[in-house]
C-alpha positions as CSV (number, residue, x, y, z in Angstrom):
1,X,0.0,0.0,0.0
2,X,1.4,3.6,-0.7
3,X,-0.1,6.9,-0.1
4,X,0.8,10.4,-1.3
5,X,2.4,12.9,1.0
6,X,2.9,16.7,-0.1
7,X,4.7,18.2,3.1
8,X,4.0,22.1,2.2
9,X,5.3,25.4,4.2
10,X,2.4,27.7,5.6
11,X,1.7,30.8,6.6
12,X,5.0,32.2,4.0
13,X,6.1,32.7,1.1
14,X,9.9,30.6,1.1
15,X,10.3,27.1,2.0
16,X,11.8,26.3,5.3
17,X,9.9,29.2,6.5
18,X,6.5,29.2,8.3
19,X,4.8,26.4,9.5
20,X,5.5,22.8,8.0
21,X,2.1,20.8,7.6
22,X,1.9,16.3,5.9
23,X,-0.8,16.1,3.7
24,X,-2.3,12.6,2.4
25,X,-4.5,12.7,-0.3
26,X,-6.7,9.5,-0.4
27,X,-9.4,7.8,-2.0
28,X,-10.5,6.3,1.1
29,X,-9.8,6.3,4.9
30,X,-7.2,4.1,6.0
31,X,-8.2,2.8,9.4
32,X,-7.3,5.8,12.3
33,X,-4.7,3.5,14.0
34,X,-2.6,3.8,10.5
35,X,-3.5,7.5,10.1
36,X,-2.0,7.9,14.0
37,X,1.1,6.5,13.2
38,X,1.8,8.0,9.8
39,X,1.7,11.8,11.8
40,X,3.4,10.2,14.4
41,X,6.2,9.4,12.2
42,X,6.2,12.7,10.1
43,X,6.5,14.3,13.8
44,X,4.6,17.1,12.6
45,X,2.4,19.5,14.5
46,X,-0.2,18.1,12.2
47,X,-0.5,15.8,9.0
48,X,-3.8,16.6,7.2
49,X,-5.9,13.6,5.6
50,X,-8.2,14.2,3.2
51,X,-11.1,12.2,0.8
52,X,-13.3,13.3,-1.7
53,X,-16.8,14.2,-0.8
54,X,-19.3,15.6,-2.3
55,X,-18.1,18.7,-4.3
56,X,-15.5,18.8,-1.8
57,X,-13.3,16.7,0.6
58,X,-14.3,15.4,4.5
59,X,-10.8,16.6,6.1
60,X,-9.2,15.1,9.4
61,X,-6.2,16.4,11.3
62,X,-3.8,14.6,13.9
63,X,-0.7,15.7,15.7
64,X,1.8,12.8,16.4
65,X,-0.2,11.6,19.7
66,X,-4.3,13.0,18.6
67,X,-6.5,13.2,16.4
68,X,-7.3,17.4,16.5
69,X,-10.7,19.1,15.7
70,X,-9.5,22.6,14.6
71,X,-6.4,23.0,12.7
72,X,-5.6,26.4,10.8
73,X,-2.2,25.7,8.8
74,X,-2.5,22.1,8.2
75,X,-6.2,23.5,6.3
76,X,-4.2,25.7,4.5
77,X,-1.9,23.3,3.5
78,X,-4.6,21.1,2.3
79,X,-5.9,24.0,0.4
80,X,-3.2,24.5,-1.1
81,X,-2.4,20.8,-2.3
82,X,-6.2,21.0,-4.2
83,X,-5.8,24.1,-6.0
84,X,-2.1,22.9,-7.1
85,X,-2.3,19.5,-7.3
86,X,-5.5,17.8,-7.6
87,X,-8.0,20.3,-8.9
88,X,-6.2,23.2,-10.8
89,X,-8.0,26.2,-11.7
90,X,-10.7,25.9,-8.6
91,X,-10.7,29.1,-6.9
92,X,-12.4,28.1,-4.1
93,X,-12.8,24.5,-1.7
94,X,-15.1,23.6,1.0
95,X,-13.6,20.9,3.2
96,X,-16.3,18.7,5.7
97,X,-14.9,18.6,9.3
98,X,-15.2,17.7,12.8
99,X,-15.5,21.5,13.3
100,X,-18.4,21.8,10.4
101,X,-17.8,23.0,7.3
102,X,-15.2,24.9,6.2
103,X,-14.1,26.7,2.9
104,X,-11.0,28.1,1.5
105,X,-10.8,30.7,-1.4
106,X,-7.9,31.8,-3.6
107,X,-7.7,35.4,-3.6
108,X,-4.6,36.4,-5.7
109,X,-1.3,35.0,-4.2
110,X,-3.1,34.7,-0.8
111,X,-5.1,31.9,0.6
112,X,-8.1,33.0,2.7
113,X,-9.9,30.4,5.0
114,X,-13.0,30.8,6.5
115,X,-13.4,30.0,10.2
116,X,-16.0,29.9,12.9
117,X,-15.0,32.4,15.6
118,X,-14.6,31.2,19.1
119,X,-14.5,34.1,21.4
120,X,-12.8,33.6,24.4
121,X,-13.7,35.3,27.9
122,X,-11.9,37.2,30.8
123,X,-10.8,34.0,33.1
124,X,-8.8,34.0,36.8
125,X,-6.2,31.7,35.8
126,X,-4.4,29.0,38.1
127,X,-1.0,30.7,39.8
128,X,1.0,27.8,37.5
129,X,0.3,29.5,34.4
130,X,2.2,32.4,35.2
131,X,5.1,29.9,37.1
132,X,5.6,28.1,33.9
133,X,5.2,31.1,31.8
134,X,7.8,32.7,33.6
135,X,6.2,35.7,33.6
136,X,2.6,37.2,35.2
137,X,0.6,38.2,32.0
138,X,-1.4,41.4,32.3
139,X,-4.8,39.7,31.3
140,X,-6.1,36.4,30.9
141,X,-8.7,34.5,28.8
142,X,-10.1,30.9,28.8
143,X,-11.2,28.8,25.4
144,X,-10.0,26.4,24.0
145,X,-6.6,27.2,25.6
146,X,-5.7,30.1,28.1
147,X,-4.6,32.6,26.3
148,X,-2.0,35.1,28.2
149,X,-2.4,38.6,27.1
150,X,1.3,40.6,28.1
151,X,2.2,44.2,27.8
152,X,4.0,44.4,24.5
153,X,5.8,42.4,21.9
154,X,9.2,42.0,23.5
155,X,7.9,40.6,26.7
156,X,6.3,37.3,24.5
157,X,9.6,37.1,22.4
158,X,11.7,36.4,25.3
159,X,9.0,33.7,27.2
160,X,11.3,30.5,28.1
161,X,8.2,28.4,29.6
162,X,8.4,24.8,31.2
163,X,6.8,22.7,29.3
164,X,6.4,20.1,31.8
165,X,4.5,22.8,33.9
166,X,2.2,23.8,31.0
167,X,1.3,19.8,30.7
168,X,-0.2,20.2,33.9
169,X,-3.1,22.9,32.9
170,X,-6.9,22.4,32.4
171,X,-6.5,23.5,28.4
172,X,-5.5,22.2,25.3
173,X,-1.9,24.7,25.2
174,X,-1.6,28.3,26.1
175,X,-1.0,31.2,23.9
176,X,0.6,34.4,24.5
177,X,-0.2,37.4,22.8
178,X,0.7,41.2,22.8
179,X,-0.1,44.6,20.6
180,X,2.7,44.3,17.9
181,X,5.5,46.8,17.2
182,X,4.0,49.9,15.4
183,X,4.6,49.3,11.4
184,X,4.8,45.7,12.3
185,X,1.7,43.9,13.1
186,X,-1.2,44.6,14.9
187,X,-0.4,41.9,17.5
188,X,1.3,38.9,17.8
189,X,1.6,35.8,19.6
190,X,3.4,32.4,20.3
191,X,1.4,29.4,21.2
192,X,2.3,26.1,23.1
193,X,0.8,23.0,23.0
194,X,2.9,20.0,25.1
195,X,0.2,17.6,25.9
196,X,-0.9,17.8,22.0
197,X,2.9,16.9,21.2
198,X,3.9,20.2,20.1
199,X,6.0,22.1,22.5
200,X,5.8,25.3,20.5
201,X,3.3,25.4,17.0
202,X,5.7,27.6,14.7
203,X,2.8,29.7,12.9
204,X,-0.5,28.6,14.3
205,X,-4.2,29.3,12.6
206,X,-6.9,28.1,14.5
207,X,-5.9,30.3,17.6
208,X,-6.4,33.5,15.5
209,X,-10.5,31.9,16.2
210,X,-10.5,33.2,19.8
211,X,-7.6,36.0,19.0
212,X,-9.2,37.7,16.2
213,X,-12.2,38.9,18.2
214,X,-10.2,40.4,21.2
215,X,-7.9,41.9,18.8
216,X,-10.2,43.4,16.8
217,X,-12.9,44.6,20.0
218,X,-9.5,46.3,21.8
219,X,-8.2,47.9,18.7
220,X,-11.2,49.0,16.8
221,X,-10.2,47.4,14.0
222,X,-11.8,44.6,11.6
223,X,-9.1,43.8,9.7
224,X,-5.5,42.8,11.3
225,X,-2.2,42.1,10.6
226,X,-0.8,39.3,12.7
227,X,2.8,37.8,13.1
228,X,3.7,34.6,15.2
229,X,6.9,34.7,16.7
230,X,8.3,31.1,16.8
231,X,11.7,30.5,15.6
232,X,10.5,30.0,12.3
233,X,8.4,32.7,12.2
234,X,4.9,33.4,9.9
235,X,2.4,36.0,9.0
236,X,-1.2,36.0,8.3
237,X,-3.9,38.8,7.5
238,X,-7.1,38.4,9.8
239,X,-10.6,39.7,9.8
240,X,-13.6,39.9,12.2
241,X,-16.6,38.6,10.6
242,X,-19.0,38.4,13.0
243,X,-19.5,34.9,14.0
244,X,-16.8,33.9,11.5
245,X,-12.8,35.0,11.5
246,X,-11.1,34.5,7.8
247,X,-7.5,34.0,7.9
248,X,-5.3,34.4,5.1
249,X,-2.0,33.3,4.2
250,X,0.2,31.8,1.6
251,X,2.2,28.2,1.1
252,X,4.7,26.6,-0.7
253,X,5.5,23.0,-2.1
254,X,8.7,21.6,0.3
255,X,8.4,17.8,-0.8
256,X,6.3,15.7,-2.8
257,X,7.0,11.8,-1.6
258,X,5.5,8.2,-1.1
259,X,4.6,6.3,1.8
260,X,5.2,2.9,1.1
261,X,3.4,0.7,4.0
262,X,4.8,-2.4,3.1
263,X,2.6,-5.8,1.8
């Protein structure tokens, strides 16, 4: 048995930049024990499956140990494998998944996906957030994941946090946020995610689903300009939409290779 694998680079516009993200085109599900191991083995924040459905594709995303119900790049890269690879020409995808549907259009050289937002509120946060942050954040929210709102951009750059001590909080990972650097971005962030396998996501989408709405509320602004500071680094334009958040970004082709899974 052998199965496609396109690894592409999100969220920029160079290879080796951005965030890396598998994706498997198939024309039917493996079972999810295989799917498990193939992401565990690509040791990727996330590999991206995806079938034909419909006019579109149902689309599942795991990180090396789970199988995730949001992910933001590894869409994108998904995305970006139809409109290059499988259907060329389409200017716009819907993809079926375990967060509903979602769709991805092609708007010049950028990629703009189509979220549902996912406000998060003010929260009292346990003291071990700020102990394995290393640092007391100025405001806190709880989603998904806590999100830890600091002063300015600097003061997220230089975060060294204890992973260990981020496993043991009630939330999927914790992001840390700021205003960005004037002429910059309107805010960036960093987000970690140990018990998902990821200590720190290098360019991370489905955040910007609780993110987008503070942002744009505090600065009085729809539309924003976000950069993710992660050693790889990434950048992505963001709008408010109400009860959805569109995300837009680009991606490029890193490898094009075969899993062969023996007899």
């Amino acid at each position: 048995m052998t199965i496609r694998l396109l690894q592409v680079d999100t969220f920029t516009d160079r290879v080796l930049g951005g965030n890396p993200a598998a994706v498997c085109p198939l024309d039917a599900w493996p079972d999810e024990a295989t799917m498990q191991a193939i992401a565990a083995e690509n040791n990727l924040s996330e590999t991206a499956f995806l079938v034909p459905e419909g006019e579109g594709y149902r689309l599942r995303w795991f990180t090396p140990n789970v199988e995730v119900d949001l992910c933001g790049h590894a869409t994108l890269a998904a995305a970006f494998v139809v409109f290059e690879e499988l259907r060329p020409g389409t200017e716009r995808i819907s993809f079926e998944t375990l967060s509903g549907l979602l769709t991805v259009s092609r708007e010049g050289a950028e990629l703009v996906m189509d979220f549902p937002a996912q406000p998060a509120s003010p929260a009292t946060p346990p003291a071990e957030l700020a102990q394995a942050l290393g640092a007391a954040p100025a405001e806190v929210l709880a989603g998904a994941d806590w999100i830890a709102v600091f002063e300015n951009a600097a003061q997220v750059a230089k975060l060294s946090p204890d992973h260990a001590g981020l496993v043991t909080l009630d939330r999927r990972g914790v992001v840390a946020t700021a205003p960005g650097d004037a002429g910059d971005s309107d805010y960036v962030l960093r987000f970690f995610a140990p018990k998902n396998a990821v200590p720190e996501d290098p360019v991370t989408g489905n955040v910007q689903t609780a993110l987008v709405p503070y942002w744009a509320g505090r600065l009085g602004k729809r539309r924003l300009t976000v950069r993710q500071l992660s050693a790889r680094g990434g950048r992505m334009i963001c709008e408010d939409r109400g009860e959805r958040v569109s995300i837009a970004g680009r991606a490029v082709l890193y490898m094009d290779a075969t899993i062969s899974l023996g007899c």
